[in-house]
VOZADO-537032 format. One line per field, with one value per residue (C-alpha): x, y, z; residue number from 1; residue in one letter. Coordinates in steps of 0.05 Angstrom, whole numbers. Each point is the difference from the previous one (the first is absolute). Example, Ala and Ser with C-alpha at 12.3 -4.5 7.8 and 13.67 -1.06 7.14 Angstrom:
# VOZADO-537032
x	[246 27]
y	[-90 69]
z	[156 -13]
pos	[1 2]
code	[A S]
END
This chain:
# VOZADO-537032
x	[3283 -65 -42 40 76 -10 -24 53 58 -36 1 58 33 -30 22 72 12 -31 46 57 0 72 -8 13 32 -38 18 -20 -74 2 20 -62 -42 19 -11 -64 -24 37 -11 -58 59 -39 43 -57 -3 76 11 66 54 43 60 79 -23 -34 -59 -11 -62 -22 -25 -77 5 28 -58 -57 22 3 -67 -26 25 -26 61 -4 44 63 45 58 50 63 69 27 71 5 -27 29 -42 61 27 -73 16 -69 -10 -60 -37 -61 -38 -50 -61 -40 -43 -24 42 55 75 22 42 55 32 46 5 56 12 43 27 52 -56 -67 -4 -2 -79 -11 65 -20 -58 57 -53 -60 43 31 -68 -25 57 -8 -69 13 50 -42 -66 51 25 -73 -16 58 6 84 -20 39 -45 0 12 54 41 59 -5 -37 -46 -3 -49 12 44 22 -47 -44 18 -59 -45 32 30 66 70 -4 -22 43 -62 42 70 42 32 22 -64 -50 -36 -59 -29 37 -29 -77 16 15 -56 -46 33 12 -83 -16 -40 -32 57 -45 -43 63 18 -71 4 68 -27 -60 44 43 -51 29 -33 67 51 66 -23 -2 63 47 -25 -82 20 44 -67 -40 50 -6 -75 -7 53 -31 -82 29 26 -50 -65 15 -80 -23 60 -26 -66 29 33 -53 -36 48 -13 -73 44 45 -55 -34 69 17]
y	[2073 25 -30 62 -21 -71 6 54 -55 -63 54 19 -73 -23 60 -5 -75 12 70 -48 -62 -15 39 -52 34 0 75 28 -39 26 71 8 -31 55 62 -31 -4 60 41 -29 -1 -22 -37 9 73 9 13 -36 -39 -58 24 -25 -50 48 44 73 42 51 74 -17 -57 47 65 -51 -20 62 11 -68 31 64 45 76 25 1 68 -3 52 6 9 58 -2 -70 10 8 8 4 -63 -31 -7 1 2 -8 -3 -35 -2 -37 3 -61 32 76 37 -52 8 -11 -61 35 -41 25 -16 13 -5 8 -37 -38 -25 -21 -60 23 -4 69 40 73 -12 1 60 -49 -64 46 23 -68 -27 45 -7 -86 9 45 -48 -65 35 22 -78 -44 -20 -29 -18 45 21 -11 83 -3 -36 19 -53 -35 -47 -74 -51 -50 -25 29 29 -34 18 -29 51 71 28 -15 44 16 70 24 -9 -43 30 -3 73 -14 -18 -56 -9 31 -77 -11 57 -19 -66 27 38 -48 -49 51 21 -69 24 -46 4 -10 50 53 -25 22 60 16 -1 41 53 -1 7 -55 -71 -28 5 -2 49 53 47 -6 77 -30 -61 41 42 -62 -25 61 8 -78 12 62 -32 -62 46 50 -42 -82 -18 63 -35 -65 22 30 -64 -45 47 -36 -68 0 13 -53 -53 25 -2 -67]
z	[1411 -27 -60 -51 27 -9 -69 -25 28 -35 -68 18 11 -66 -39 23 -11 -79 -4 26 0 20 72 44 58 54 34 -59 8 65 -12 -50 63 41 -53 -15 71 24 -61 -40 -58 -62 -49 -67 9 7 68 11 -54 12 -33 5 44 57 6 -15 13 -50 -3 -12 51 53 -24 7 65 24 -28 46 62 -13 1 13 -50 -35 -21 -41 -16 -43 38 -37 23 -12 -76 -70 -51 -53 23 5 79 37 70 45 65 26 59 14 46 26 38 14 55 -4 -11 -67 -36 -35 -67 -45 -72 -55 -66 -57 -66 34 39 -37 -50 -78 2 33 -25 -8 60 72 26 -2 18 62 18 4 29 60 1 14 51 41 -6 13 71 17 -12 24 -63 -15 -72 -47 -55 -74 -10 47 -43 -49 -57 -37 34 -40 32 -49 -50 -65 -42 -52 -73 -26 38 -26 -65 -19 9 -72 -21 56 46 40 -8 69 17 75 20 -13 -64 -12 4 59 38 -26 23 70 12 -19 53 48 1 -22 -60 -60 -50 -62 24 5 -64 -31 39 -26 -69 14 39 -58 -48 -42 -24 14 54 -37 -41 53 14 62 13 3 46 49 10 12 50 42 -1 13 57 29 -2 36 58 6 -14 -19 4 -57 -40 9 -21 -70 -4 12 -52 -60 23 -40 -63 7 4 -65 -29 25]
pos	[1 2 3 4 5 6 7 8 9 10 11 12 13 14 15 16 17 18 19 20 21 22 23 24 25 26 27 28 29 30 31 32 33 34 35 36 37 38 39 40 41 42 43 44 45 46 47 48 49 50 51 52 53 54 55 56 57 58 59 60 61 62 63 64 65 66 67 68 69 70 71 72 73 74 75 76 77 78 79 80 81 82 83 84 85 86 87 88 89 90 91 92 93 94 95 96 97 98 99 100 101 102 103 104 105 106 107 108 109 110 111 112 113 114 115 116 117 118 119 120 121 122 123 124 125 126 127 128 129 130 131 132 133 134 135 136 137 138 139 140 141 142 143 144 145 146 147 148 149 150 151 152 153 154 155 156 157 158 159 160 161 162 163 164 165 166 167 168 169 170 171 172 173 174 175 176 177 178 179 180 181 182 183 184 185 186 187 188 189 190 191 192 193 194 195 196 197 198 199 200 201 202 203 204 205 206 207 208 209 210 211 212 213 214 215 216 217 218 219 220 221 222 223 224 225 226 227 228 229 230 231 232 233 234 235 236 237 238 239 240 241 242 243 244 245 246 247 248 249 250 251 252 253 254]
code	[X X X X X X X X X X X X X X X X X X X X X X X X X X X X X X X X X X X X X X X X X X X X X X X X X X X X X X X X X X X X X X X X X X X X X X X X X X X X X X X X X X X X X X X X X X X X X X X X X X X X X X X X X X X X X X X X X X X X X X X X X X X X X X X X X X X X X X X X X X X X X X X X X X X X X X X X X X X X X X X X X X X X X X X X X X X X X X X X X X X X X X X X X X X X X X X X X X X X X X X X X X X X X X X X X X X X X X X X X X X X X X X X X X X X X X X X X X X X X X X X X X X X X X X X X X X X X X]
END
């Protein structure tokens, strides 16, 4: 291993035995051996999540490896006789190119809202896009892992959520309607990017324009959760800079 691979797997050791301290299966140890090695899988910049008790690679884990190996290209194009708009049924195609002159890696990606967790209802073209977008980078790569995009519910890496962290159900901000709470949902998102949940929180109120978090309406924290859910896809480090940005404020409060 070179000087770089066997200090991303110490980081990446360290990081996943603070992130979860109850792992103790062994395979799973292994497995994040491998994707580091293999991969160069970096746990701190969100490469890969331990969730359900396996491993699941994610969009910007997959693009920046891509990125290390120096890929030629990647088109994508929508399946229009597989799509419907009306019905929010969105179908794609990727291929993917490793290297100039090569055949292709073809991956195909769906999506509808019988199919994508609560957090990105009303976004099945993106989700498919991306979806397709993985599968085609995973076959280029021998990579098995399914990843986090590919999925149909709700990831939840840890327990239940913390009350003490987020604004109450009252004021209908957390009112169930089929789906999770709004809390719920924040909760989530913060576990699934593994964000600083008092720096959403301050975020949250600044977004919302309020001093106060339960005083801002159900319409103002739905529109947080999606922009907090689309930034962590597209671009997690710029979010974790504008994060990081509230964490001056909270010491001067404190």
């Amino acid at each position: 291993m070179s000087h770089r691979t066997r200090s991303l797997l110490r980081d990446n050791l360290k990081l996943v035995r603070l992130m979860h301290p109850t792992l103790t299966k062994a395979n799973s140890i292994e497995q994040l051996r491998h994707m580091t090695k293999t991969f160069g899988f970096s746990l701190a910049l969100g490469d890969c999540l331990y969730l359900h008790g396996g491993w699941y690679v994610t969009h910007s884990g997959l693009l920046r490896l891509a990125q290390r190996r120096r890929c030629a290209g990647i088109g994508v194009q929508q399946v229009r006789s597989l799509c419907d708009p009306a019905a929010g049924r969105w179908v794609f195609k990727a291929t993917f190119y490793k290297r100039s002159g090569s055949y292709g890696f073809v991956g195909y990606g769906d999506a509808d809202p019988s199919n994508v967790s609560p957090l990105v209802c009303g976004a099945e073209m993106r989700v498919a896009e991306t979806r397709a977008v993985n599968r085609a980078l995973r076959k280029a790569y021998g990579i098995g892992l399914c990843s986090v995009e590919e999925l149909g519910w709700e990831p939840k890496a840890c327990g239940p959520p913390d009350p003490q962290k987020f604004p109450s159900t009252s004021n209908n901000n957390g009112h169930q309607n089929g789906h999770a709470s709004l809390r719920d949902r924040l909760c989530l998102l913060i576990r699934q990017h593994q964000l600083d949940a008092g720096l959403v929180k301050s975020y949250a109120a600044d977004f919302c324009r309020t001093p106060n978090l339960r005083d801002a309406s159900r319409e103002q924290i739905e529109a947080f959760i999606t922009n907090l859910a689309d930034w962590a896809t597209k671009d997690r480090a710029a979010l974790l800079c504008k994060l990081n940005s509230y964490s001056s404020s909270q010491e001067v409060t404190s």
